[in-house]
C-alpha angles and dihedrals in degrees: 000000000000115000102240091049086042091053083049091044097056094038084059086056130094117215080209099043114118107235091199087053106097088201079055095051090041083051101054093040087058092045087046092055097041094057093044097055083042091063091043083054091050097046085054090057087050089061101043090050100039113123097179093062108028107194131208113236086245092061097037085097092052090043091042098059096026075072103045080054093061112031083057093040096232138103123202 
């Protein structure tokens, strides 16, 4: 697993959280989503904001997913 999903992952994690619990496990998956599509957004702003590499609107799709790329460390 890549490191930056695996630090979400366990941020999205309860020490206390029943494993064998299937609300627990509802719960986690919809963390662990939510902070996922929180760092994508992220990523986006990055890009938007970014000085050193000034992007044309044409090309914001490509930025933006060359950095979710690599802020997540995987390519299609």
């Amino acid at each position: 697993m890549n490191e930056r999903i695996r630090e979400v992952w366990i941020k999205a994690a309860r020490e206390d959280s029943d494993p064998d619990n299937w609300d627990t496990q509802e719960q986690f998956i919809e963390r662990f989503a939510e902070l996922i599509v929180r760092e994508c957004i992220d990523c986006a702003v990055w890009v938007g904001k970014s000085n050193h590499n000034p992007v044309e609107p044409i090309h914001t799709t490509h930025a933006v997913k060359r950095r979710i790329e690599k802020h997540f460390g995987v390519k299609e």
